[in-house]
C-alpha positions as CSV (number, residue, x, y, z in Angstrom):
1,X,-6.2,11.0,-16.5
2,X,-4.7,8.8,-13.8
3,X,-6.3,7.7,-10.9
4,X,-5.0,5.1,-8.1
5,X,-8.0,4.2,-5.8
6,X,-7.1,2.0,-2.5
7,X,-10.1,0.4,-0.8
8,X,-10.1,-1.9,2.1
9,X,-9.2,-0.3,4.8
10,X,-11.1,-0.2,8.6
11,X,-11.0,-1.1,12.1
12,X,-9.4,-4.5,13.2
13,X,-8.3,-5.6,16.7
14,X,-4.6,-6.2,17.1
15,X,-3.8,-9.9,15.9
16,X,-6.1,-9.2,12.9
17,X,-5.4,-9.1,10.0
18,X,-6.7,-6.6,6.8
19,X,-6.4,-6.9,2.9
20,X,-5.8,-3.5,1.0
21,X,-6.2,-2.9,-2.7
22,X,-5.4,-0.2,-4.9
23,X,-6.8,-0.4,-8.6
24,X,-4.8,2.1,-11.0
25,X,-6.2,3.8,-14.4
26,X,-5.0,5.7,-16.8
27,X,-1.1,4.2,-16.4
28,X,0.8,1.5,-18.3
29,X,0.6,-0.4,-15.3
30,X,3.1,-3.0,-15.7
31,X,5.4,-0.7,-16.1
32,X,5.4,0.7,-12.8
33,X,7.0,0.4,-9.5
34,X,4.0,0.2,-6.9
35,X,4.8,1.5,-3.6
36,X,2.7,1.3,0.1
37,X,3.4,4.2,2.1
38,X,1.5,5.1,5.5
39,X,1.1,8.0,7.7
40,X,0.2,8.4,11.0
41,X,-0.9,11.3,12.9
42,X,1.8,13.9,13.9
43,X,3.9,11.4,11.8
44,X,6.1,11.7,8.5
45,X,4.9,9.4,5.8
46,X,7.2,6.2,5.7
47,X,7.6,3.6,3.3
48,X,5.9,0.4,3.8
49,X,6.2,-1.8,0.9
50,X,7.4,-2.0,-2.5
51,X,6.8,-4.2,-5.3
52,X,8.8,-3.8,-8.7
53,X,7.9,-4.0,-12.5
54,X,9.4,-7.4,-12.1
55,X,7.8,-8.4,-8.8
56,X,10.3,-7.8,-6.7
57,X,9.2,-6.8,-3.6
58,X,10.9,-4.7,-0.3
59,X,9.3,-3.9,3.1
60,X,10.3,-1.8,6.3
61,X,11.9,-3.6,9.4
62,X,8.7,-2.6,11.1
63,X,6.2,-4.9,8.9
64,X,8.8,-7.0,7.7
65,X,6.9,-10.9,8.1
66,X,3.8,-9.6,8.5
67,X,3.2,-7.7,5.6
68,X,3.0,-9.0,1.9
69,X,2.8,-6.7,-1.2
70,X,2.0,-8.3,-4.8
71,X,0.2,-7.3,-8.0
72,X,-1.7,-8.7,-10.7
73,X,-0.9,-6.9,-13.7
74,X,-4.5,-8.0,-15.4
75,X,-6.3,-6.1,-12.8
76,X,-4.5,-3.3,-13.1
77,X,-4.2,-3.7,-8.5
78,X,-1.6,-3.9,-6.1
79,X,-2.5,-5.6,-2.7
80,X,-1.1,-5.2,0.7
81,X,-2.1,-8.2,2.8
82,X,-1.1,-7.0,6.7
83,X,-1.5,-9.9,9.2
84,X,-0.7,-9.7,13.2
85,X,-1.5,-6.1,13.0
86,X,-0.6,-3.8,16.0
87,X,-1.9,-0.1,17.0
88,X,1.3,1.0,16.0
89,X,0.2,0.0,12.3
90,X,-2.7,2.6,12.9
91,X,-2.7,5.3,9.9
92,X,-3.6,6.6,6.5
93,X,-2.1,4.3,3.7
94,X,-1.5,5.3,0.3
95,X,-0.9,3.7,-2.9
96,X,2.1,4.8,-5.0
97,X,2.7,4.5,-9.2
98,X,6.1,5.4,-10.1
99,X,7.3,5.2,-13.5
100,X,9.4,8.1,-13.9
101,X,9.9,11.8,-12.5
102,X,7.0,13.1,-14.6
103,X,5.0,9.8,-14.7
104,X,4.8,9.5,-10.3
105,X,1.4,9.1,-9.0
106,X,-0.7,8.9,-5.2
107,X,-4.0,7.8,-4.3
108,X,-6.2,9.5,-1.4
109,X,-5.3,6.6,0.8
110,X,-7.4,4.5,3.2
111,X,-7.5,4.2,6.7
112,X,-6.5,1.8,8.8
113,X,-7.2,1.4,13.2
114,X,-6.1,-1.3,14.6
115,X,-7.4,-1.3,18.3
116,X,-6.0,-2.9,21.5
């Protein structure tokens, strides 16, 4: 039984800033690569950020400087702290577990409106 819950989502004005969480059960969860992913109306889901096993962390050009992903491994969480946030940043996020092919696991997501 694996479940990845995200929480923190809402409406913000652009400039704002939101935290996102996303607590994982039911997974080793050290041993997985954590992954932000967002989707937007009429829009493909796109990668947002990733944070490693190890803590290394990636982001898309788009959030890059504004976003920061990290984890804390005794919580079982991933965070995705998003500062200076812009309509464009408007969408459904989702938290990603990967360990393996067969081990590779979403949450619901949460949404997020940033208003103008």
């Amino acid at each position: 039984q694996v479940q990845l819950v995200e929480s923190g989502g809402g409406l913000v004005q652009a400039g704002g800033s939101l935290r996102l969480s996303c607590a994982a059960s039911g997974i080793i969860f050290k041993l997985n690569r954590m992954r932000w992913y967002r989707q937007a109306p009429g829009k493909q889901r796109e990668l947002v950020a990733t944070i490693t096993s190890s803590g290394i962390t990636n982001y898309a050009d788009s959030v890059k400087g504004r976003f920061t992903v990290s984890r804390d491994n005794a919580k079982s969480t991933v965070y995705l702290q998003m500062n200076s946030l812009q309509p464009e940043d408007t969408a459904v996020y989702y938290c990603n577990a990967y360990r393996n092919y067969d081990n590779n696991y979403w949450g619901q997501g949460t949404q997020v409106t940033v208003s103008s």
